[in-house]
C-alpha positions in Angstrom: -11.3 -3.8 -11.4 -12.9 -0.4 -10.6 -12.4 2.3 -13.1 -9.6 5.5 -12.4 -10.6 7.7 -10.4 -10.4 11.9 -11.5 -7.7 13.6 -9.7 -8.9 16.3 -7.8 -7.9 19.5 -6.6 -8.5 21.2 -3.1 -6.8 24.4 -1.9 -7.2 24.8 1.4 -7.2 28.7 1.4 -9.8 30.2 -0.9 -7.9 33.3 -0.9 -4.9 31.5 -2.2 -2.3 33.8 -4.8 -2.5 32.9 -8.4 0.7 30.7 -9.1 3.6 32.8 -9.9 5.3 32.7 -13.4 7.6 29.8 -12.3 4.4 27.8 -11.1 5.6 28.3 -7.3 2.5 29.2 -4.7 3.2 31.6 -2.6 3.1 30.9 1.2 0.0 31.4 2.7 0.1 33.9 5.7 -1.9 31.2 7.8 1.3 28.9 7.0 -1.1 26.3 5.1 -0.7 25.3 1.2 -2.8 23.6 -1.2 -2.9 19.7 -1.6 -4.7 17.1 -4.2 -6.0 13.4 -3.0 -7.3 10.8 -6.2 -10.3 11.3 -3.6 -11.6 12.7 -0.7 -14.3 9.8 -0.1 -12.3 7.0 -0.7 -13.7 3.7 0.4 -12.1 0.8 2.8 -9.5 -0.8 1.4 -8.5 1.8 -1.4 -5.3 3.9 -1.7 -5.2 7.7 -2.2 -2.6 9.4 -4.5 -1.4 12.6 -2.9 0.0 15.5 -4.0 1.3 19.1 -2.0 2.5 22.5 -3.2 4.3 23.7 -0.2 6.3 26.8 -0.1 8.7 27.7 -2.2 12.3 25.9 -1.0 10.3 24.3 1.9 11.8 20.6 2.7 11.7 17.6 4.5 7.7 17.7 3.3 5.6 14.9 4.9 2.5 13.2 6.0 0.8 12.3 8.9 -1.7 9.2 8.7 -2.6 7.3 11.5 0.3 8.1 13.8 2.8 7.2 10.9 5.1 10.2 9.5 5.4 9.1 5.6 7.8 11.3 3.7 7.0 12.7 0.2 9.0 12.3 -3.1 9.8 15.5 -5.0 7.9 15.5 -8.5 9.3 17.9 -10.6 9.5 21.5 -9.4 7.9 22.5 -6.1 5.6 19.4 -6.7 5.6 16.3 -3.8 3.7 13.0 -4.2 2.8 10.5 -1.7 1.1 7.3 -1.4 -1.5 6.2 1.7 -3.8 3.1 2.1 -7.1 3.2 3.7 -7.0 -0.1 6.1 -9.7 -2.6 4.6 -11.0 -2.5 8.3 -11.1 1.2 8.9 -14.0 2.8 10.4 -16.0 4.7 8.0 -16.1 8.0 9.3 -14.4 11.4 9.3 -9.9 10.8 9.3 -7.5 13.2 9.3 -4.5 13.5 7.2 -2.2 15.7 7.7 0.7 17.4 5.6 3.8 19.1 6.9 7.1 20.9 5.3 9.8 23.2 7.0 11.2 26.2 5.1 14.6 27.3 7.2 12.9 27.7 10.8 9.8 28.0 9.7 6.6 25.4 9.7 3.9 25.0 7.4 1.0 22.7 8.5 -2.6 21.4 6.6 -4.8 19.6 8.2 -7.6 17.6 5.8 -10.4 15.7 6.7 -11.6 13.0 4.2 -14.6 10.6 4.6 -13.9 6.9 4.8 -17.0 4.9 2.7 -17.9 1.4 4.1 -16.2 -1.1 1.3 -18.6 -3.7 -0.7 -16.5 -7.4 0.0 -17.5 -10.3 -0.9 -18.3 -13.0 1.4 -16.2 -16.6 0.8 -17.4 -19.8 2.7 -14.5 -22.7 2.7 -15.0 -26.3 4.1 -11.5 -27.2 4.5 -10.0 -30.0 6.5 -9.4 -29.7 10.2 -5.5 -30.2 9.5 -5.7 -26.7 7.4 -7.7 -25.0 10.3 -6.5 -26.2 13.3 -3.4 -25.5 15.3 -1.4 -27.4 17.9 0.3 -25.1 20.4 4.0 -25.1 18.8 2.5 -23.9 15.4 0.4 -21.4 16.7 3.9 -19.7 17.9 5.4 -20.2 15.0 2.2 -18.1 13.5 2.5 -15.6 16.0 6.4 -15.2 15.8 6.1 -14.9 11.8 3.1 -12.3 12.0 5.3 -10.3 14.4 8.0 -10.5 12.1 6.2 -9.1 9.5 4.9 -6.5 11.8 8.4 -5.2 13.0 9.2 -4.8 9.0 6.0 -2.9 7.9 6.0 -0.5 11.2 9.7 0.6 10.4 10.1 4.4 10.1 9.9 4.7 6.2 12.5 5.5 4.0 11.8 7.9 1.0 9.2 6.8 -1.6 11.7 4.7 -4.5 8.4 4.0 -6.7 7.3 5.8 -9.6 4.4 5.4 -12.0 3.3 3.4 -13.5 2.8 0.5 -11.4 3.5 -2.8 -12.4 1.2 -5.7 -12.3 3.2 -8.7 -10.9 2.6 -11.3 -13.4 1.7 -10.9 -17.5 -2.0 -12.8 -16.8 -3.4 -10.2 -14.3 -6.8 -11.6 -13.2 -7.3 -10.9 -9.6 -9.5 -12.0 -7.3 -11.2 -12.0 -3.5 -9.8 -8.8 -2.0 -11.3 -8.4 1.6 -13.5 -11.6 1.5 -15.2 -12.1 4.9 -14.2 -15.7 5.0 -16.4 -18.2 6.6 -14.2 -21.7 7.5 -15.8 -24.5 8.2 -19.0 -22.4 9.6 -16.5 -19.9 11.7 -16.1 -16.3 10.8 -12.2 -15.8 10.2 -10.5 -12.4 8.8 -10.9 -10.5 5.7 -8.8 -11.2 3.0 -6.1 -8.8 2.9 -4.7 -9.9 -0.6 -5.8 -10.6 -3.9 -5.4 -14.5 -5.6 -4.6 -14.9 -9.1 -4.8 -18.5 -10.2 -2.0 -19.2 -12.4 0.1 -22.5 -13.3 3.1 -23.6 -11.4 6.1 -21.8 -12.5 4.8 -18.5 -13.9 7.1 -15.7 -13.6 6.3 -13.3 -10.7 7.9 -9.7 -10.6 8.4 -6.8 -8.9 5.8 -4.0 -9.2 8.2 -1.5 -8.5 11.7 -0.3 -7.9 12.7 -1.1 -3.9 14.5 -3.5 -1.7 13.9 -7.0 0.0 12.4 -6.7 3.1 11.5 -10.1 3.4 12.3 -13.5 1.7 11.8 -16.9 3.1 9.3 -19.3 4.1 6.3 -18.9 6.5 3.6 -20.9 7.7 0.8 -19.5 5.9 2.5 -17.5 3.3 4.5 -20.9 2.3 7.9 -19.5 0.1 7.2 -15.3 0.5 8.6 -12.3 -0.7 8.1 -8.9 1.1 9.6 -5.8 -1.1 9.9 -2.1 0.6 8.9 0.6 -2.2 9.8 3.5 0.1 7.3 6.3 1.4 5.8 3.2 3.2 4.8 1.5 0.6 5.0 -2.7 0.9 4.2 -4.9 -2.1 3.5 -8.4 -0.8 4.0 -11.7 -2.7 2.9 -15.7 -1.1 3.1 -19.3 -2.5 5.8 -19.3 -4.5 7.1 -22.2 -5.8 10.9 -20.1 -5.0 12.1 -16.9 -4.2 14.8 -15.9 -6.4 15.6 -12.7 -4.1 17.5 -12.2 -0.9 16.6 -9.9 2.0 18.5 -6.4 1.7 18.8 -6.9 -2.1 18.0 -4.1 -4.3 15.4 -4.9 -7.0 14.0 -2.8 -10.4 10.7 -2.4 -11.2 9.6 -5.7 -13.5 13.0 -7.7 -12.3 11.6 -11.6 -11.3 11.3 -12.2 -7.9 10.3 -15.9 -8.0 7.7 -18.3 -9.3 4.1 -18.7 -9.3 3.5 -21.9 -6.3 1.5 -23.6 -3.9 3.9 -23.5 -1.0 2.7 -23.1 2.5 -1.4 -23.2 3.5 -2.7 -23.1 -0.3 -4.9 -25.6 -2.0 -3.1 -25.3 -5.4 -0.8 -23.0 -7.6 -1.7 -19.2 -7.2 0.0 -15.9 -6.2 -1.2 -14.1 -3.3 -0.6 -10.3 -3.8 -0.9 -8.0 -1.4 -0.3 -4.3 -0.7 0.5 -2.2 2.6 0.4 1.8 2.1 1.4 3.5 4.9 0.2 1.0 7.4 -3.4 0.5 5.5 -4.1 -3.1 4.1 -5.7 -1.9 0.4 -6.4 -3.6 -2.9 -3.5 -4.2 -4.8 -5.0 -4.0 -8.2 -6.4 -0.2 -7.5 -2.9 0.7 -7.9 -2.4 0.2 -11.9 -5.3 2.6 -11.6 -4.4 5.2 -9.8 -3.8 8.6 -12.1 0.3 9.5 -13.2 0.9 12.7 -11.9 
């Protein structure tokens, strides 16, 4: 697991005014504010921690990543908080997030750059049997109407962040493992790895990382028995081979309540969780979020 990473500060107006004596910035005259990321170089595949000042009484404070609006949580006074993922496939490279908030009629507006790093993954060759690897024309539907399913869920315009800190980690025995593999099947190049595997016996207790609601529970091809939860703020936790789902879609669920059991439904060789995490449309590393700094 990599270690935290410092939060940093970056004020986007040198010029900015001291904080007043409540610990409110002033508005800039060039309408921008100062904002915070876990990291400005963050690497594929990791998620940033975000954090704006706006304006004093200025609301409906968002982000912009990607095409996606993601609305902010208020944290404590004049403080907002926001989560993003940077896709484990992203193109390293110069992207631009950008931060919004509205006081009465008028707009404030920051535009950041950060630098995406190319992500170290590890590379997984499987021989499996051509049963487990190849596809007849009716299941290959079936796999496309599931992963469009799934889609339709995770692109949905995002409701406001219902996570808090600390994070956490979906079973007691937290040993993760494989997160963006290149997998090689059978001598064919397939995709990464979008989740992390923890290999645990049948039965073992799986929970929810954080406070949200069912966005997803039933069974898939791949996935086998699944549960999908919605954090808020577009945050998705994501939970396959379960030996059951003790949820139901549109039920409310609290940070550490049990979701299901530890399985080997659906395409898995034997008893495991697949854990997986979507921020703001970015596929990241699940286990970088019990990392992440409390704000």
């Amino acid at each position: 697991m990599r270690p935290a990473i410092p939060f940093l500060l970056f004020l986007l107006i040198p010029s900015l005014p001291a904080l007043g004596s409540e610990g409110l910035p002033a508005a800039a005259a060039d309408g921008t504010f100062p904002v915070r990321l876990s990291t400005w170089q963050p690497a594929q595949g990791e998620p940033l921690l975000v954090e704006a000042i706006p304006p004093p009484r200025a609301d409906n404070v968002v982000m912009i990543w990607k095409g996606r609006e993601i609305p902010m949580r208020e944290e404590g006074r004049g403080k907002f908080l926001g989560l993003i993922g940077v896709d484990l496939q992203e193109p390293p490279g110069d992207a631009l997030l950008t931060f919004r908030a509205v006081r009465g009629g008028e707009m404030f507006r920051v535009d950041a750059q950060i630098a995406v790093r190319e992500g170290t993954f590890p590379v997984q060759e499987l021989t499996l049997p051509k049963a487990m690897t190849q596809f007849d024309g009716e299941t290959l539907k079936r796999i496309n109407r599931e992963a469009r399913r799934l889609e339709e869920r995770f692109s949905r315009v995002p409701s406001p962040p219902a996570w808090r800190f600390p994070f956490l980690p979906p079973v007691a025995e937290f040993r993760p493992k494989g997160f963006g593999s290149r997998r090689i099947i059978n001598g064919e190049p397939r995709s990464p790895h979008a989740g992390v595997d923890v290999d645990l016996p049948a039965g073992t207790p799986v929970v929810a990382i954080a406070d949200g609601t069912v966005a997803f529970a039933g069974e898939q091809f791949f996935g086998g028995n699944s549960v999908v939860l919605d954090h808020g703020g577009g945050l998705f936790s994501i939970y396959y081979h379960l030996q059951h789902g003790d949820v139901s879609e549109g039920q409310k669920v609290a940070r550490g309540e049990r979701i299901g059991a530890v399985g080997s439904s659906g395409r898995a060789t034997g008893p495991h969780l697949h854990f997986g995490v979507r921020a703001a449309g970015g596929r990241i590393d699940p286990s970088l979020l019990f990392t992440l700094p409390s704000r």
